[in-house]
LUMNU-55126 format. One line per 2 residues: number of its first residue (from 1); their letters; for each residue x, y, z of C-alpha. Coordinates in nm, 3 decimals. Each point is the difference from the previous one (the first is absolute). Example, Ala and Ser with C-alpha at 12.3 -4.5 7.8 and 13.67 -1.06 7.14 Angstrom:
BEGIN
1) AS) 1.230/-0.450/0.780 ~ 0.137/0.344/-0.066 .
This chain:
BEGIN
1) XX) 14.131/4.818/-3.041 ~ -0.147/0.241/0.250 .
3) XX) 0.184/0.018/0.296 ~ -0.129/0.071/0.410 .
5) XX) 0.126/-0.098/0.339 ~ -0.353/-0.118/0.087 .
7) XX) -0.309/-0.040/-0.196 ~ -0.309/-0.036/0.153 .
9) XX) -0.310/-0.161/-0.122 ~ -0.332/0.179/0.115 .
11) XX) -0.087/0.334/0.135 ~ -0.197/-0.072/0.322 .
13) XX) 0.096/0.077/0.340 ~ 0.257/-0.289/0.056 .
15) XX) 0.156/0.126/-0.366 ~ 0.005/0.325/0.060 .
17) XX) 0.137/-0.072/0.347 ~ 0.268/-0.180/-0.127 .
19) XX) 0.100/0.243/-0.324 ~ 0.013/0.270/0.254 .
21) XX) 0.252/-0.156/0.262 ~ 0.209/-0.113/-0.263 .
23) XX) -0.004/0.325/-0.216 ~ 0.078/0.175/0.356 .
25) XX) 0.286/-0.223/0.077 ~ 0.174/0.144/-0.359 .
27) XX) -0.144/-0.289/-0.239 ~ -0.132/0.075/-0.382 .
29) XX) -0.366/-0.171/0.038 ~ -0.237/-0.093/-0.244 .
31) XX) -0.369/-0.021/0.101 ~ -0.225/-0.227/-0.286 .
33) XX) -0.339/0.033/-0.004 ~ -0.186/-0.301/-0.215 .
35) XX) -0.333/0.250/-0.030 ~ -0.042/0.404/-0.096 .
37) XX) -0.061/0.077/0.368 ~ 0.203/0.061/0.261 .
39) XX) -0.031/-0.139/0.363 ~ -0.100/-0.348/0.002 .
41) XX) -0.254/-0.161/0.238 ~ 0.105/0.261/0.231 .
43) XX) -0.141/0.275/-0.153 ~ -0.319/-0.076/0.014 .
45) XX) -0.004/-0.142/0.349 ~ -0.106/0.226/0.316 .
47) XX) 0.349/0.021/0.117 ~ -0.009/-0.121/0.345 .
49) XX) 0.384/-0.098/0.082 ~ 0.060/-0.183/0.296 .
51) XX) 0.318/0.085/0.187 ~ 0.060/-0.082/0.305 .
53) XX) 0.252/0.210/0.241 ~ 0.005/0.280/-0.256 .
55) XX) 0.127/0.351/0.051 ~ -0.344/0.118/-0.038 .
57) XX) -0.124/-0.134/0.330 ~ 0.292/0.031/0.176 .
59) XX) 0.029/0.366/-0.095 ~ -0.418/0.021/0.117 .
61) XX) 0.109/-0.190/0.304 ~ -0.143/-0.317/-0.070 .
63) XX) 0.167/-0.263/0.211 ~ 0.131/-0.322/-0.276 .
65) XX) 0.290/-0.221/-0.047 ~ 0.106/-0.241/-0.254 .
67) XX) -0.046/-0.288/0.286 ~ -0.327/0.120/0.064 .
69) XX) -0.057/-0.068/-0.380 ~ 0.182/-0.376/-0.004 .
71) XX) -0.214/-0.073/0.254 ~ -0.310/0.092/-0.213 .
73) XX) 0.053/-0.150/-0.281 ~ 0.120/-0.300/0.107 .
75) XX) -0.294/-0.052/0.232 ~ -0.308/0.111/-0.292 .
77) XX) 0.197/-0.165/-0.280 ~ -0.146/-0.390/-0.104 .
79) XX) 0.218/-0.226/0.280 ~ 0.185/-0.170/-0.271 .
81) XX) 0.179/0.278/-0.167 ~ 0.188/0.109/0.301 .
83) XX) 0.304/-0.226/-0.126 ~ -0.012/0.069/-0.304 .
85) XX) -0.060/0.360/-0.024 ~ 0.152/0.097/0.396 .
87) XX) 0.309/0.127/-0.212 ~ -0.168/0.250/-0.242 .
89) XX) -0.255/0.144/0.236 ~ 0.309/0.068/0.194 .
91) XX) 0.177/0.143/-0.298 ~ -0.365/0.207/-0.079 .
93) XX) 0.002/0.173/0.334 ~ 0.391/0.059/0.063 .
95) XX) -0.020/0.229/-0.374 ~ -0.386/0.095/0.033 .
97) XX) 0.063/0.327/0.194 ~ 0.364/0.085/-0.174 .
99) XX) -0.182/-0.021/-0.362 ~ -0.365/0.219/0.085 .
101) XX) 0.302/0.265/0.157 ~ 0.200/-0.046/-0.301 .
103) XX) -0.283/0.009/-0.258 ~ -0.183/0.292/0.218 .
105) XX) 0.369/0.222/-0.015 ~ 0.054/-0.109/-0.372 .
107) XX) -0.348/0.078/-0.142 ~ -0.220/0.286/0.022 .
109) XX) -0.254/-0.240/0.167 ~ -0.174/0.106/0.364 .
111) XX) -0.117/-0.280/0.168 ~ -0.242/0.025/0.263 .
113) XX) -0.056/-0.218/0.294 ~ -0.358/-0.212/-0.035 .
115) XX) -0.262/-0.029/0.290 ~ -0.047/-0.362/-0.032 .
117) XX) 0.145/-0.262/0.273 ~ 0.170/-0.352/-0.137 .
119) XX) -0.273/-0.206/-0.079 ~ 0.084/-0.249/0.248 .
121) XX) 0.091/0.242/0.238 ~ -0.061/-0.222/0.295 .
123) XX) 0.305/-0.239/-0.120 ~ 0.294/0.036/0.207 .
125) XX) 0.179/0.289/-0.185 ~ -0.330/0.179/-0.128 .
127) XX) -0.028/0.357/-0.005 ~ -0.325/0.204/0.004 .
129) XX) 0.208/0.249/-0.196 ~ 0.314/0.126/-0.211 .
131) XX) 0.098/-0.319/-0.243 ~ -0.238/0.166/-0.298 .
133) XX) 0.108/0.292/-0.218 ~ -0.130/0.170/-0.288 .
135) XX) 0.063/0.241/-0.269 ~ -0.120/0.368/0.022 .
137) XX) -0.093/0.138/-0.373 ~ 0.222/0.066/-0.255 .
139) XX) -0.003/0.152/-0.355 ~ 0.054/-0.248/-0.325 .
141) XX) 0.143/0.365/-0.146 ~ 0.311/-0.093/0.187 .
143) XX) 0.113/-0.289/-0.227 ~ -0.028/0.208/-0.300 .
145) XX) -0.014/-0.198/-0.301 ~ -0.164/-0.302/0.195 .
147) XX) -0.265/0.162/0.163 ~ -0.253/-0.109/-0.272 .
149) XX) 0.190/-0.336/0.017 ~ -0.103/-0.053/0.414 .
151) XX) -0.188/-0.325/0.062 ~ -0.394/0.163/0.065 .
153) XX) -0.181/-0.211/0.251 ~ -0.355/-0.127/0.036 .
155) XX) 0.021/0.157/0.354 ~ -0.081/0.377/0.096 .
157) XX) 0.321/0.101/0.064 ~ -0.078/0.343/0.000 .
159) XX) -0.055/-0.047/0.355 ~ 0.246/-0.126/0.276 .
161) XX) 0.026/-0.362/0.150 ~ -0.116/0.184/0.348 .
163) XX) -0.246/0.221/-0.243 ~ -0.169/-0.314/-0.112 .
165) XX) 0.015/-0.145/0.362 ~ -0.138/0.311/0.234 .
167) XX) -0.249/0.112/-0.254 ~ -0.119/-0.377/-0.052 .
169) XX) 0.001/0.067/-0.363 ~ -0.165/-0.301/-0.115 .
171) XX) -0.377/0.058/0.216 ~ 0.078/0.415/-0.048 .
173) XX) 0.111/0.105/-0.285 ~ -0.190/0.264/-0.105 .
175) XX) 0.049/0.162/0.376 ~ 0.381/-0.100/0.009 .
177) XX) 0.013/0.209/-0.354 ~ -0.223/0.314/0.122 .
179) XX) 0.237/-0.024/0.266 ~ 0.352/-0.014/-0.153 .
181) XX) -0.127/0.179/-0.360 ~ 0.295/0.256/0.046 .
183) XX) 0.276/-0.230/0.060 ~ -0.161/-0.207/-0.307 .
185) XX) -0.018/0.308/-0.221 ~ 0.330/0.053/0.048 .
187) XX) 0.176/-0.324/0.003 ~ -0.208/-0.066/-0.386 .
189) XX) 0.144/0.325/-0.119 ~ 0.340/-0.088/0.139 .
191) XX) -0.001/-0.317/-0.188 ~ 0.047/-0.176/0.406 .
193) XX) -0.082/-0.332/0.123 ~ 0.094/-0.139/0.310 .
195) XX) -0.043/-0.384/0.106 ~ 0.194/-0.231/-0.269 .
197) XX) 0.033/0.285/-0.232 ~ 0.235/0.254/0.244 .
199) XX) 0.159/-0.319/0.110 ~ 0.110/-0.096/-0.338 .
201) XX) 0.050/0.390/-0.166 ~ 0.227/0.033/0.318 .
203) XX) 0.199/-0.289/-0.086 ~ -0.003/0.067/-0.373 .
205) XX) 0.138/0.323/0.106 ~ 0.263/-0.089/0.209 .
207) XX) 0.145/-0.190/-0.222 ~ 0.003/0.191/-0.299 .
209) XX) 0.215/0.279/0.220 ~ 0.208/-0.284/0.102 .
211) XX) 0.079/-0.130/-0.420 ~ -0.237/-0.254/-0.050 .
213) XX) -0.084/-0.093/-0.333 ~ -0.331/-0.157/-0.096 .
215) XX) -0.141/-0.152/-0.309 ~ -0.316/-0.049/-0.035 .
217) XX) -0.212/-0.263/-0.262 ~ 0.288/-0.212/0.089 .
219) XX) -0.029/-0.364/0.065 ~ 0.256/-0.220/0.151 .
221) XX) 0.038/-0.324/-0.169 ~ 0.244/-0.146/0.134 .
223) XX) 0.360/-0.014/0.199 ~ 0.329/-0.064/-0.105 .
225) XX) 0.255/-0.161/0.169 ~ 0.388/0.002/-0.021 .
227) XX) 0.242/-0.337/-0.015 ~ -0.028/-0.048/0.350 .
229) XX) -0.392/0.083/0.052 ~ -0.006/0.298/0.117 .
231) XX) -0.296/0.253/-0.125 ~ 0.131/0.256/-0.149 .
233) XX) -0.257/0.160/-0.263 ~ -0.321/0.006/-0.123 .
235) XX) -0.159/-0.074/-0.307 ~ -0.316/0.273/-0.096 .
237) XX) -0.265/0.022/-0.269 ~ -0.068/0.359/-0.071 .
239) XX) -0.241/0.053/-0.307 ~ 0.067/-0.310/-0.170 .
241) XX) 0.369/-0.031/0.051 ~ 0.237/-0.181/0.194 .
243) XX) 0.271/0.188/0.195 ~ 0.276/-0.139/0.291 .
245) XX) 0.037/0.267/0.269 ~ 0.339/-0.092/0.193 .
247) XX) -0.015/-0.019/0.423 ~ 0.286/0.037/0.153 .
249) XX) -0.080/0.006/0.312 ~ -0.301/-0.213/0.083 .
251) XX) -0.352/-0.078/-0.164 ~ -0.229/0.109/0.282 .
253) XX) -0.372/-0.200/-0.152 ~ -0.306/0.212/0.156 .
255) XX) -0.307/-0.051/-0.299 ~ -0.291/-0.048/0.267 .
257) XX) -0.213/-0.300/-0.006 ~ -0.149/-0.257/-0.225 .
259) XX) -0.358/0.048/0.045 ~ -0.103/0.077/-0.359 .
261) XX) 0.221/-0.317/-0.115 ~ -0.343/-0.214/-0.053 .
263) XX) 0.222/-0.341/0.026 ~ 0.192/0.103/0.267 .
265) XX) -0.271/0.123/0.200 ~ -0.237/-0.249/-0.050 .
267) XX) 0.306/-0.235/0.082 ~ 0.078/0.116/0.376 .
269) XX) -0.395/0.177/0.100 ~ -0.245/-0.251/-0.138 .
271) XX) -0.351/0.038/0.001 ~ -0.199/0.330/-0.030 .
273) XX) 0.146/0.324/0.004 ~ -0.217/0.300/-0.042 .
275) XX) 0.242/0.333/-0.086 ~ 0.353/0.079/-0.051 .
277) XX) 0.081/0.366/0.097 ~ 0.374/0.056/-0.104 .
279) XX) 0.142/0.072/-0.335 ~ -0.032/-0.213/-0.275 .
281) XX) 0.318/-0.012/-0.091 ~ 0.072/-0.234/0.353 .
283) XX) 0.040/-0.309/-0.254 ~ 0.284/-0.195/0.239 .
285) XX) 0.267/0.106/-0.253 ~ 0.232/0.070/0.290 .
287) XX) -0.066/-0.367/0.136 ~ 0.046/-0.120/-0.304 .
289) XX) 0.354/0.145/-0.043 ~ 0.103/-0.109/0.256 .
291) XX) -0.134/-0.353/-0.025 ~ 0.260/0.003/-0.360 .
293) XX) 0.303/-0.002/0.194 ~ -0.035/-0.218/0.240 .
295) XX) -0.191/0.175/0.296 ~ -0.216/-0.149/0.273 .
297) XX) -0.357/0.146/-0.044 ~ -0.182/0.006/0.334 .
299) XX) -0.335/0.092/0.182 ~ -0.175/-0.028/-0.323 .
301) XX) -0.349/-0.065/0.195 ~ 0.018/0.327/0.224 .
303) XX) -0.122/0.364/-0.158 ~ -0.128/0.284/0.116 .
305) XX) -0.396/-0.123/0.023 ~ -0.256/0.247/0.064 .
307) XX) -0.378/0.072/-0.081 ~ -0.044/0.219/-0.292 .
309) XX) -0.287/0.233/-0.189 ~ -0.071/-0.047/-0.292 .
311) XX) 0.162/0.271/-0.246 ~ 0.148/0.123/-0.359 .
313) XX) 0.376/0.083/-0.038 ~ 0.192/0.017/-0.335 .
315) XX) -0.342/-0.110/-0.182 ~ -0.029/-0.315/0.164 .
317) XX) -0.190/-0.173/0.302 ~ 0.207/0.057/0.317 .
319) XX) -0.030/-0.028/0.382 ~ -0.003/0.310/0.256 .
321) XX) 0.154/-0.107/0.322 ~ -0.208/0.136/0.234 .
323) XX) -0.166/-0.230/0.327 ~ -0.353/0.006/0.034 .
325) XX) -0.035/-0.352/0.186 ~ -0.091/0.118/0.352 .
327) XX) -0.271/0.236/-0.115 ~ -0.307/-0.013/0.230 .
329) XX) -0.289/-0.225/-0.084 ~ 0.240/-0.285/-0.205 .
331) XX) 0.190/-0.330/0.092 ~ 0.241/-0.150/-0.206 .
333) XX) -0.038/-0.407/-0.071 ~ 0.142/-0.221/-0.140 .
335) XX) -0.032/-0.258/-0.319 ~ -0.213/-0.216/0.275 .
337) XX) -0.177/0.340/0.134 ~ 0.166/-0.050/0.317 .
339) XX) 0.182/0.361/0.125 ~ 0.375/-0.094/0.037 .
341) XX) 0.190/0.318/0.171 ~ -0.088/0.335/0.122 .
343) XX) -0.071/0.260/-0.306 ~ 0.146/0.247/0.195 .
345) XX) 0.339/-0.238/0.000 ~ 0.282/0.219/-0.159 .
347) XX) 0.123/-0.286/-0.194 ~ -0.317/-0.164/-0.132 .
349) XX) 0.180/-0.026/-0.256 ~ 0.205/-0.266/0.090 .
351) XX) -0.304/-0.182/0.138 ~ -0.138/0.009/-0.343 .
353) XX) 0.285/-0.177/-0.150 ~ 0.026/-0.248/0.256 .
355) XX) 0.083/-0.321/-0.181 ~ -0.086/-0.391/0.042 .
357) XX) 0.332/-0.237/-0.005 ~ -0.012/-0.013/-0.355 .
359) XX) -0.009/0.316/-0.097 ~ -0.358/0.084/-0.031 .
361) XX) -0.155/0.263/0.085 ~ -0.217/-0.093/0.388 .
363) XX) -0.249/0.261/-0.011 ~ -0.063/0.133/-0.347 .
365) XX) -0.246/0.106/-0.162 ~ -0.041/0.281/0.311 .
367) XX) -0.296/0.216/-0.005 ~ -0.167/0.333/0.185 .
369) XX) -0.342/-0.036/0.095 ~ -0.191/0.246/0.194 .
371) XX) -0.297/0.182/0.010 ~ -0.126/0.331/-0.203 .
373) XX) 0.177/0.240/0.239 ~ 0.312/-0.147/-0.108 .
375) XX) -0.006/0.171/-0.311 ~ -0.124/0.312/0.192 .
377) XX) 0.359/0.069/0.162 ~ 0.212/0.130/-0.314 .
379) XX) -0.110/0.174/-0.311 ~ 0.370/-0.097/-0.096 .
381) XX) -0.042/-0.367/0.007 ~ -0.374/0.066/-0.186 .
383) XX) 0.204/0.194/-0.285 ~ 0.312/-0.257/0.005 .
385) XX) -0.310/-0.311/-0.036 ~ -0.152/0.160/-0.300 .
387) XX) 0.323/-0.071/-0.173 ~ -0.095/-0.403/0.065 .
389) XX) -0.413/0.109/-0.061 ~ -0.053/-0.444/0.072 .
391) XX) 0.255/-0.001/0.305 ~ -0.249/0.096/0.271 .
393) XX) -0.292/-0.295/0.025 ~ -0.307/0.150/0.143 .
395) XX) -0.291/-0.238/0.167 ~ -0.301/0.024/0.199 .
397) XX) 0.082/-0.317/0.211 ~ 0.299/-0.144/0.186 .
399) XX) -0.018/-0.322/-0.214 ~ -0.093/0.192/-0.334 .
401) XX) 0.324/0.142/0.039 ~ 0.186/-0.278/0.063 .
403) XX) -0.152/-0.164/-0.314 ~ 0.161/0.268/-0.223 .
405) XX) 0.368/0.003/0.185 ~ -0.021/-0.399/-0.029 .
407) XX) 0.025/-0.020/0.415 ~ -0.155/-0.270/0.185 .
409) XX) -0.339/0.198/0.140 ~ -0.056/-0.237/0.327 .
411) XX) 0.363/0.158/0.098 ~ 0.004/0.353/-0.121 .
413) XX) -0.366/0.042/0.230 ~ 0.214/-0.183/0.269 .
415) XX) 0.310/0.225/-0.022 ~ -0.196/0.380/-0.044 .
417) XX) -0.226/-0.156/0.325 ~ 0.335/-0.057/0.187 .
419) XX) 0.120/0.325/-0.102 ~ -0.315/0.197/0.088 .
421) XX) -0.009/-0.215/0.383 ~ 0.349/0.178/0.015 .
423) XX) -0.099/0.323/-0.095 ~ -0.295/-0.004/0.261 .
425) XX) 0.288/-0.081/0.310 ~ 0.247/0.243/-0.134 .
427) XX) 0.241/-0.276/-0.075 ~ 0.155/-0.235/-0.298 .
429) XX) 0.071/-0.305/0.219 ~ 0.094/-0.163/-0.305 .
431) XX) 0.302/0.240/-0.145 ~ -0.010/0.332/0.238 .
433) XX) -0.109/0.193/-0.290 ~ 0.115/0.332/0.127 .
435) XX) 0.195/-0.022/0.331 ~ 0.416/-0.004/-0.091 .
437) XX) 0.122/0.352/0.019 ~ 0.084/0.030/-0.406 .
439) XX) -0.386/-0.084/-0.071 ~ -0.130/0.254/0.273 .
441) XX) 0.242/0.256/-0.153 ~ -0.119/-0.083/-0.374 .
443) XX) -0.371/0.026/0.153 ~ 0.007/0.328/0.161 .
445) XX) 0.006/-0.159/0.334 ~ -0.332/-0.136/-0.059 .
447) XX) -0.115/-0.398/-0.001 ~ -0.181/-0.002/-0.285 .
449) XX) -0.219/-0.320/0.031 ~ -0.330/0.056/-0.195 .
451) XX) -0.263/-0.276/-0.127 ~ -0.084/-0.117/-0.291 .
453) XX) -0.404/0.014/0.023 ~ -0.130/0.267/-0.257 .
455) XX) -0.078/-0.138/-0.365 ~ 0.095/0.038/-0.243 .
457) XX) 0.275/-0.190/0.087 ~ 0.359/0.034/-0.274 .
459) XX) 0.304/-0.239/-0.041 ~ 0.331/0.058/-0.202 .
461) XX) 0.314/-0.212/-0.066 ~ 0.258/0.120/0.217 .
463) XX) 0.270/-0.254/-0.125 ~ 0.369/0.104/-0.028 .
465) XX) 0.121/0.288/-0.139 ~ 0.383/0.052/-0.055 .
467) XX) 0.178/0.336/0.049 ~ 0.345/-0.148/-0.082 .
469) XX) 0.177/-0.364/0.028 ~ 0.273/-0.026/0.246 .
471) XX) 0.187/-0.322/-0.158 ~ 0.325/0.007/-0.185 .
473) XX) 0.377/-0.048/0.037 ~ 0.080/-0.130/0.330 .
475) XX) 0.273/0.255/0.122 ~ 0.294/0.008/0.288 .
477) XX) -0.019/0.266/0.316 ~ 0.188/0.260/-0.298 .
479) XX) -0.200/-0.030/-0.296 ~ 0.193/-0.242/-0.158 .
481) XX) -0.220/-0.233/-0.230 ~ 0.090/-0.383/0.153 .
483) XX) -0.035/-0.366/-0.235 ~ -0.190/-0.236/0.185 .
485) XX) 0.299/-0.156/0.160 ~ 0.053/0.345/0.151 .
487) XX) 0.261/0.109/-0.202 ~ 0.008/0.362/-0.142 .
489) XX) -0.008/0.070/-0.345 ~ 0.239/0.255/-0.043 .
491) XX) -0.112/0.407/-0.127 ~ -0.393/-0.113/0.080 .
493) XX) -0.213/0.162/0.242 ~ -0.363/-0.009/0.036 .
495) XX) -0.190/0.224/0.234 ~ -0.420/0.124/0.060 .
497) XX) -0.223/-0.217/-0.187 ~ 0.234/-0.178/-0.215 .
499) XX) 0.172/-0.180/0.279 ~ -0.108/-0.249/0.217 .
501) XX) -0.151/0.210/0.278 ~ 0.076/-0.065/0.327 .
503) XX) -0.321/0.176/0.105 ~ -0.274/-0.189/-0.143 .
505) XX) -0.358/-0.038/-0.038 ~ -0.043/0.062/0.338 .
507) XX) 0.084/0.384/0.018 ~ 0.115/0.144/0.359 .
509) XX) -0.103/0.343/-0.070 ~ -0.165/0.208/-0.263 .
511) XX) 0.320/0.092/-0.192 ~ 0.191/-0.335/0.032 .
513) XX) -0.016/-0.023/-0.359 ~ 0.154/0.389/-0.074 .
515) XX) 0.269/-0.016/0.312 ~ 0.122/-0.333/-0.098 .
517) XX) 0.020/0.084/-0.384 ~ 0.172/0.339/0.089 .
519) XX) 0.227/-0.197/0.241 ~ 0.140/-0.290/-0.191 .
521) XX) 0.055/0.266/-0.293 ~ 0.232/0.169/0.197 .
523) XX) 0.174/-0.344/0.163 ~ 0.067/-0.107/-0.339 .
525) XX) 0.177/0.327/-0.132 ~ 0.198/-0.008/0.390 .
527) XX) 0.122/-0.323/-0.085 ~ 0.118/0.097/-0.360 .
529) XX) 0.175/0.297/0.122 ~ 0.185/-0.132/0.306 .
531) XX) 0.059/-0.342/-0.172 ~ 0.016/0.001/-0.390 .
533) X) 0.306/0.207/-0.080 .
C-alpha cells in the first residue's frame, strides 16, 4: 500500500490550498484528480477571491478589519444562519488574510486588488473597496509537464478580471481587443492566462516546488477506516484497477459539487434548470464519500446560481456565466409574468431559486422579454444565442409573445406597461432597479431604465443556471468533517464545494465562492498540522 501523510481529493482552489499548507508544514501530499485536467471548478472561474482585511489593501492603504467583516456577513447573510454558521464565518475571516499572504509568498501568483465595492456595501461593515483580489497572468509553461494538462475555460482568460471589467468586454470586444492586441499577442505566445487559469497554474506551481504529488485519471472510491474509525486511506480506481493509498495524517475531501449528478441534482434544485457551467466531472463523489462513513451532509439546496449563455465545452452543451439580465430595453418575470426583483440585483440568483415550503421552485419557469434593441446591446450574447438557434422567441405583439413563452398575455402587457410608466419617471418603484451602490457600479454609474415599446418584441428562459453546488459534509470551525450528532469523524476534512458551505446561495461578494474555497483549504491542513501528530 501507498503511503502519504495527507491525501487530498480534487485539485481546485480549496485542494490546492490545502496540499500546499500541508506540503509547507513538512507533510508528503498526494493531490488526486478524478479527470485528465487539472484545476477543478476553479480553473475555469473568473477568479474573483474575496478577502477581507488582506495585506493587499492594507499595504494600498485601504482601511479593513476582520470586525468590520463579522459585521458584514452576519448582517447580508439569510437571518437564520447566524447560529448556525456565526462560528465558521468567524473561523473564515480570522485565516482569510493569513492564507491569501501565505498562498501569495508560497506561489508565484500576483494578486491584484479589484475596483469593485461589496455588493451590499451599504450593510454595516461594507466597503466600497479592497475585499476583492485577482490574479495577474501567468504562463502554463511553468508547470512543465502539466501545462497541456491545465483546466481551459469557456471564459477569455486571456484578459484580466479588471481587463474584462474596464474594457466592458462583453458590449466591446472588438475595441477592448484593438486595444489590448499587444498584451494579447503576447500572453497567446507565452502560453498565459490570467483569471481561473493564473489562479490555478499558481497554485499548481506552488505546490509542485513544495513536493506535492498528483495523479491524475484517478477516482476516489471510497475511504477506509481503522478499528476505531478513524479515516485513514483511500481507496482509487486508476484505469480499471483498484488501489488503497494509505493517509496518515488526515483525508482532507475537496471534489467540488454535485451538479452533473442528475439524481442528486434533480433531488435538492427541482424544477427547470437551463445550464451547468463547471466541469463535468462535479458528480457529488466527494459528498458521497463522505456520506459512507457516517458524515452529516448539509446545505444540499444552496449552489452557486447564476444566469448563463449558452455554449460548447468538452463537445457538449454547456453554460457561460456571464449576466446579461439588466441590459436596457428587458424585464425579467416570472412563471406568472409578474417581475419579482431588480435585474440589476447581484444575487438574482438567489431570487431565482427562491423556493415554496415544500420545496418547489416559487418562480420558475423565469423568462427575459424585451424589445428588439435588446438584442442590439452585445454581439457576444447574439453569437453565445446562436448556439441555442430556438432560445430567443421573436414576436410582433406583446401577447404573440407571450403565447410562445406559455405566459399569461393579460399580465405580461400589464408588467412591460408598469415597467415602461417607470422608465418615463426615472424610477422602478417596484424593485429600485438601479439605485444600491453595487448596481450603479456594475452600470457605469448610469440608471439604465429603458421601455419596452419597439416590435419586434423577444423573450428567453432565464431559469437557473448552476456554476457549482455548495452542499456537502457539514464541518467544525477546523475542517474537521462532523456526524450529525456533531461528533467528528476522525482523519476527515471537507473544504470548497464539497463541504457544507457556510456561505451559501446568497453570495456576499463576487469571489465568496474562490476566498471561501481557498480559505477552508488552508483551515483544514492548519488543523492537521497543529493537531494530528
Amino acid at each position: 500500500m501507498t503511503e502519504f501523510d495527507v491525501v487530498v481529493i480534487g485539485t481546485g482552489s480549496a485542494a490546492c490550498s490545502a496540499a500546499l499548507r500541508a506540503a509547507k508544514g513538512g507533510l508528503k501530499v498526494l493531490a488526486l484528480e478524478k479527470s485528465e485536467w487539472l484545476g477543478g471548478t476553479s480553473a475555469m472561474s473568473g477568479s474573483g477571491v474575496w478577502i477581507p482585511a488582506n495585506h493587499i489593501a492594507a499595504t494600498a492603504g485601504v482601511s479593513d478589519s476582520k470586525q468590520d467583516a463579522l459585521d458584514y456577513l452576519r448582517a447580508v447573510q439569510p437571518a437564520d444562519w447566524a447560529e448556525t454558521e456565526g462560528a465558521r464565518h468567524r473561523a473564515f475571516v480570522e485565516n482569510a488574510p493569513a492564507m491569501l499572504k501565505f498562498v501569495s509568498d508560497n506561489t508565484p501568483i500576483d494578486f491584484r486588488l479589484i475596483d469593485e465595492p461589496d455588493p451590499y456595501v451599504e450593510a454595516p461593515g461594507g466597503k466600497k473597496y479592497g475585499r476583492m483580489v485577482s490574479p495577474m497572468p501567468l504562463s502554463r509553461r511553468i508547470v512543465g509537464k502539466y501545462a497541456k494538462r491545465m483546466r481551459r475555460s469557456t471564459l477569455p482568460h486571456v484578459f484580466t478580471y479588471q481587463e474584462n471589467v474596464n474594457l466592458d468586454l462583453y458590449h466591446r470586444p472588438i475595441q477592448a481587443g484593438l486595444k489590448m492586441w499587444p498584451k494579447l499577442l503576447w500572453r497567446w505566445l507565452t502560453n498565459s492566462g490570467a483569471q481561473g487559469t493564473a489562479l490555478m497554474t499558481g497554485l499548481v506551481k506552488g505546490c509542485l516546488d513544495a513536493g506535492v504529488t498528483f495523479r491524475l485519471s484517478t477516482r476516489a472510491i471510497g475511504l477506509r477506516q481503522d478499528d476505531a474509525g478513524r479515516v485513514r486511506g483511500v481507496e482509487v480506481e486508476f484505469d480499471g484497477r483498484r488501489e488503497i493509498i494509505g493517509a496518515r495524517r488526515g483525508v482532507v475531501i475537496a471534489s467540488g459539487g454535485f451538479e452533473w449528478n442528475k439524481e442528486m441534482r434533480e433531488k435538492h434544485f427541482p424544477g427547470p434548470l437551463d445550464r451547468i457551467g463547471t466541469p463535468s466531472s462535479n458528480e457529488g463523489d466527494g459528498q458521497k464519500l463522505a456520506a459512507s462513513v457516517g458524515a452529516h451532509l448539509d446545505r444540499m439546496d444552496q449552489a452557486n446560481v447564476y444566469v448563463c449563455l449558452p455554449t460548447r465545452y468538452e463537445g457538449k452543451p454547456y453554460g457561460l456565466p456571464i449576466n446579461f439580465l439588466y441590459e436596457p430595453h428587458s424585464i425579467v418575470v416570472n412563471r406568472l409574468a409578474k417581475r419579482f426583483v431588480s435585474e440589476a440585483h447581484f444575487n438574482i440568483g438567489e431570487a431565482l431559486d427562491a423556493r415554496n415550503p415544500d420545496g418547489s421552485p416559487l418562480h420558475l419557469p423565469c423568462y427575459l422579454v424585451g424589445d428588439h434593441r435588446f438584442l442590439k446591446s452585445s454581439v457576444v450574447f447574439r453569437w453565445y444565442a446562436s448556439y441555442e438557434r430556438d432560445w430567443v422567441k421573436k414576436a410582433d405583439t406583446i401577447e404573440e409573445l407571450a403565447a410562445k413563452l406559455g405566459l399569461p398575455a393579460a399580465e405580461l402587457k400589464a408588467s412591460i406597461d408598469r415597467w415602461n410608466a417607470f422608465c418615463a419617471k426615472g424610477k422602478d418603484e417596484d424593485f429600485h432597479r438601479g439605485e444600491p451602490a453595487w448596481e450603479r457600479k456594475k452600470d457605469g454609474g448610469l440608471v439604465r431604465l429603458q421601455p419596452i415599446n419597439k416590435p419586434p418584441y423577444v423573450g428567453l428562459s432565464v431559469n437557473r443556471s448552476i456554476i457549482g453546488t455548495k452542499g456537502g459534509a457539514r464541518t467544525n470551525d477546523l475542517g474537521q468533517v462532523l456526524r450529525e450528532d456533531g461528533s467528528i469523524i476522525a482523519g476527515l476534512y471537507a473544504a470548497g464545494l464539497a463541504m457544507a458551505n457556510p456561505i451559501g446561495t446568497r453570495a456576499v461578494g463576487a469571489g465568496t465562492t474562490l476566498g471561501p474555497n481557498l480559505t477552508w483549504g488552508y483551515i483544514s491542513a492548519e488543523t492537521i498540522l497543529r493537531q494530528n501528530q
